[in-house]
C-alpha positions in Angstrom: -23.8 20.9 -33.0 -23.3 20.5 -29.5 -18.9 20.0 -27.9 -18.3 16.6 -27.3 -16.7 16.2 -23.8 -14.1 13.4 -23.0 -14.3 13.7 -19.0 -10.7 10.9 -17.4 -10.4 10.3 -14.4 -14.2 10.7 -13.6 -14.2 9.0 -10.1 -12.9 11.7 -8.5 -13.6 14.4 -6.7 -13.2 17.1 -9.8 -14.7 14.6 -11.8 -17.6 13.5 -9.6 -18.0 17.5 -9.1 -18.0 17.9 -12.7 -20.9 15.2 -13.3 -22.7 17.1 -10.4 -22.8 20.2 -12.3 -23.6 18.6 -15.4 -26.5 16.9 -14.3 -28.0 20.1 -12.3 -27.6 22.4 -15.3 -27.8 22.6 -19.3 -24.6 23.0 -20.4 -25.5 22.3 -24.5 -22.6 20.1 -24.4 -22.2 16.3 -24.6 -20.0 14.4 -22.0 -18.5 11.1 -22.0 -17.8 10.8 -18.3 -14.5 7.9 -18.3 -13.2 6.7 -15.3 -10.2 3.8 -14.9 -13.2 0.4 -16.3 -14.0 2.5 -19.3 -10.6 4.3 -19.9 -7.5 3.4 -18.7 -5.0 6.0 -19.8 -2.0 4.6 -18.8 -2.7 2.2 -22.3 -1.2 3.3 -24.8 -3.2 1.3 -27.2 -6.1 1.5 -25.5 -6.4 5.3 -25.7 -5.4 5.3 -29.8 -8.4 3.0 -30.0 -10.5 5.2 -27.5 -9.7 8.6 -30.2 -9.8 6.6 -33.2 -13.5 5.4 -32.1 -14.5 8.7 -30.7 -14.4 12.1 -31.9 -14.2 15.2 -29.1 -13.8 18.8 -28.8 -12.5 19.2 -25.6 -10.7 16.7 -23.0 -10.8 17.4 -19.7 -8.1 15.3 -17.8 -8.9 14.7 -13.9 -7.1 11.6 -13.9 -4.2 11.9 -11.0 -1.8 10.2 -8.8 -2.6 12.3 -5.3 -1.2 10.2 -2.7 1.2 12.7 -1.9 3.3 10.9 1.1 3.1 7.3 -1.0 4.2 8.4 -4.1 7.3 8.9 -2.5 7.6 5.0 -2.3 5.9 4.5 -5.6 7.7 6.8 -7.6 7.4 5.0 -11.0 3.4 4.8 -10.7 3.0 8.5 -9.9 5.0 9.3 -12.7 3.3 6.7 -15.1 -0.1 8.5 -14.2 1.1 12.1 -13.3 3.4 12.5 -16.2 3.3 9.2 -19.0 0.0 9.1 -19.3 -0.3 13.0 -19.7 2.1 12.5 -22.9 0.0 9.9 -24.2 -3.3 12.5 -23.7 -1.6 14.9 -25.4 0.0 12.9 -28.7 -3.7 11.6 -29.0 -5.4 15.1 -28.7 -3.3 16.7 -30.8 -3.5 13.8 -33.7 -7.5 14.3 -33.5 -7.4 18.1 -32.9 -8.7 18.0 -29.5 -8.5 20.4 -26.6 -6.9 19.3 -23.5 -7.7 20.6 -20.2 -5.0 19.1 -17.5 -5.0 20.1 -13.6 -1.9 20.3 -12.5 -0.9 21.5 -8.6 0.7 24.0 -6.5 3.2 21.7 -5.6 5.3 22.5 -8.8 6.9 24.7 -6.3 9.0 24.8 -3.7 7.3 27.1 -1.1 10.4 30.0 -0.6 8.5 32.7 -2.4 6.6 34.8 0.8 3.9 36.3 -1.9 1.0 34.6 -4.4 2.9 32.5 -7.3 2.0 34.0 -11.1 2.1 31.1 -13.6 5.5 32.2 -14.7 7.3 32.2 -11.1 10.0 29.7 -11.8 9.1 26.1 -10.8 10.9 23.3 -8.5 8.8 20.4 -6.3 10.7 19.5 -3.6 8.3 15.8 -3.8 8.0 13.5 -6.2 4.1 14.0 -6.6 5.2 17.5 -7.8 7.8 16.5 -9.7 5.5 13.7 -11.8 3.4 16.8 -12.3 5.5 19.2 -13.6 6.9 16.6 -15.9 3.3 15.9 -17.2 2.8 20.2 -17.4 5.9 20.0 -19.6 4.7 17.1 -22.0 1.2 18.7 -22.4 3.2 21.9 -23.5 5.6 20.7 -25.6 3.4 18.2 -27.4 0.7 20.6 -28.0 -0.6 24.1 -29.2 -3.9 24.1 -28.0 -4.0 23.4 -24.3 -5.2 24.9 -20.6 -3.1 23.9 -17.5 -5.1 24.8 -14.5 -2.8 24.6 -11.3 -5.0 24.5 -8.3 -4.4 23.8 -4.8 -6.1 22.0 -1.3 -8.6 20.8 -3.3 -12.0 19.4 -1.2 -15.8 18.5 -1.8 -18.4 16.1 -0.6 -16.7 13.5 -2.6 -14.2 11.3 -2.2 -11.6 11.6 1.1 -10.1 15.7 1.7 -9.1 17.4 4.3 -12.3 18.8 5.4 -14.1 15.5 5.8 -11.4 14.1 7.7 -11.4 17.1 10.2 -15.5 16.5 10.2 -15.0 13.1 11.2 -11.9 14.0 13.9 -14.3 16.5 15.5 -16.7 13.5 16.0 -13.6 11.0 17.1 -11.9 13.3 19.3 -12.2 16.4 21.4 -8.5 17.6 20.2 -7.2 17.6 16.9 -3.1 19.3 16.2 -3.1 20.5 12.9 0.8 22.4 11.3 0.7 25.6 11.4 3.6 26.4 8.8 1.8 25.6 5.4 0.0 28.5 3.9 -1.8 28.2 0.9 -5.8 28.4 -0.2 -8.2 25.9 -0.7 -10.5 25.5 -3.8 -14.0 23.3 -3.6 -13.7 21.3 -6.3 -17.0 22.3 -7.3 -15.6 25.9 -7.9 -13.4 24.1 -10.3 -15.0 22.4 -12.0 -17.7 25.5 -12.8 -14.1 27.3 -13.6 -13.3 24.8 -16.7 -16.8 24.5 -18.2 -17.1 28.1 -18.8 -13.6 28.1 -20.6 -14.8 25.1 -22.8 -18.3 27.2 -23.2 -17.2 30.5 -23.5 -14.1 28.9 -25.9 -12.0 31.8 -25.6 -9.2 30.2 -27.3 -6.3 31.6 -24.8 -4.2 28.7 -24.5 -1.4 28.5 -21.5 -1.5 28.0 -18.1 -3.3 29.4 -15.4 -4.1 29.3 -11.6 -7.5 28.4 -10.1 -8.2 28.6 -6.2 -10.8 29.9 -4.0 -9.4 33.6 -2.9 -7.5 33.8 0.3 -4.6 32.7 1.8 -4.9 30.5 5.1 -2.6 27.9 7.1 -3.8 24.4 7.8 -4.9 25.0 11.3 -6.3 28.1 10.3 -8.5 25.8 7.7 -9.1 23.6 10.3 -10.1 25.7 13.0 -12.6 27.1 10.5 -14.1 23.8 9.5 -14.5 23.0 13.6 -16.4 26.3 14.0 -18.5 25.7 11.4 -20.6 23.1 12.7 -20.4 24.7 16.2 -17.9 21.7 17.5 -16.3 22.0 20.9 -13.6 19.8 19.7 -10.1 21.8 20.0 -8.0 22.8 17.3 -4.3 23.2 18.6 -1.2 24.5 16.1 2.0 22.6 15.4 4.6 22.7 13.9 5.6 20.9 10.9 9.1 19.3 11.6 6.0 18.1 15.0 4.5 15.9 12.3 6.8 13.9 10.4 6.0 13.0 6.9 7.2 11.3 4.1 7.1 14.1 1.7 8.4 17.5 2.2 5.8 20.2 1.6 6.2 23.9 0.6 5.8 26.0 3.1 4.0 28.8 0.9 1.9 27.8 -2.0 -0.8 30.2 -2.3 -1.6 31.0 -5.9 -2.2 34.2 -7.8 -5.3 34.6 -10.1 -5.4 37.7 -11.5 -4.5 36.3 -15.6 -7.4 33.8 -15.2 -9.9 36.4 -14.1 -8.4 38.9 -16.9 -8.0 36.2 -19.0 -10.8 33.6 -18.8 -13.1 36.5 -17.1 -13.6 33.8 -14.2 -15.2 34.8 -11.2 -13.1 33.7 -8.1 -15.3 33.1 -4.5 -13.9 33.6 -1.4 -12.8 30.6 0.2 -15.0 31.0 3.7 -17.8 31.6 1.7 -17.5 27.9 0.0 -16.4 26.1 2.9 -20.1 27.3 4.9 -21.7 26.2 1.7 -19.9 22.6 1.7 -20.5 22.1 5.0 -23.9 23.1 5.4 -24.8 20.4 3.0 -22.2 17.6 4.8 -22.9 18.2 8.5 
């Protein structure tokens, strides 16, 4: 009998990227694909009805607050979806024996550390979008036995607004773009990611925790960006700045680039390079 597949959050870009790979390939597993009309997780009562009516293997929770500078201003709904609504996931999976899959970030940290973060650096977001996370990391783990947090970082695709289709666009806008220089970390194509957790649910290897999942590399933004402008061959300039040169709402780390070595030991995952990824994205968006 084939794993039933409970899919939140399915608008977005992991989830869209999930549905993508699901429709190209047979996976021998059943999906139930639930965005915000279907399933609203946030509803406490909604989701005991949702279980109760529904059995699954496996849920895979893609459901996020990711307005990183906003959340600042909307505290109380980042941490309603970020963090309440991954206790509710949980007290439901665990009741009907289900496995939850939650993305968390590489903003659970504060950016001092000058090499790759291992899942059991110690934690402290300097934001509140990193903060609702880490408070829903620590609900999923508390609540439940059986659970995979994958933190993953920069995350783009052909869905959805990212960072690389707004420097796409720029490059069309504009023949200058000033992107900070002071932010190292790695990006991960969503698609990447979502290949990353349907091999764990197939595969089933039953090695609970929590793990890290980017594209290999380490890069600043303007480094990223300069590489998405050569690309598509642009003549549109990429000039560095600073950070304290673009004032934001939210404080980022300065250093965020995650280390993978336990989920290719681990979850024998193969990792890509994150060059290699970014051609392959933009060959299809350009």
């Amino acid at each position: 009998m084939n794993k039933k597949i409970l899919v939140t959050g399915s608008d977005g870009q992991l989830g869209k990227s999930i549905q993508k790979l699901v429709e190209e390939n047979k996976y021998n597993l059943d999906f139930v694909f639930a965005n915000k009309d279907l399933l609203d997780i946030t509803k406490e009562k909604e989701l005991e009805v949702f279980f109760k009516e529904n059995t699954f293997d496996y849920c895979i929770n893609c459901a996020a607050y990711t307005a990183v500078d906003k959340a600042e201003e909307e505290e109380e709904k980042a941490f309603l979806i970020n963090a309440e609504s991954v206790r509710l996931l949980a007290i439901n999976c665990k009741e009907h024996n289900t496995i939850l899959v939650h993305v968390s970030t590489d903003f659970v940290f504060d950016g001092l550390k000058k090499e790759p973060y291992i899942e059991t650096d110690a934690v402290n977001p300097i934001n509140v979008y990193g903060a609702s996370k880490l408070l829903g990391e620590k609900f999923a783990q508390d609540i439940l036995d059986k659970y995979y947090i994958i933190r993953t970082s920069w995350v783009y695709s052909e869905f959805g607004n990212n960072f690389v289709k707004t420097m796409l666009r720029l490059s069309k806008e504009t023949n200058k773009i000033t992107v900070v220089d002071d932010q190292v970390g790695c990006p991960t194509y969503a698609l990447d990611l979502a290949q990353a957790i349907l091999e764990i649910i197939k595969s089933d290897p039953q090695k609970f925790g929590i793990y890290h999942f980017s594209n290999s590399g380490s890069i600043s933004w303007f480094e990223f960006a300069k590489a998405i402008i050569q690309e598509i061959k642009s003549e549109c300039q990429v000039k560095p700045i600073p950070s304290d040169a673009y004032p934001v709402k939210a404080k980022r780390p300065s250093y965020s680039v995650l280390d993978k070595e336990k989920t290719i030991k681990c979850l024998n995952l193969r990792i890509s390079d994150w060059k290699e990824r970014l051609n392959d994205l933009v060959s299809i968006l350009d």
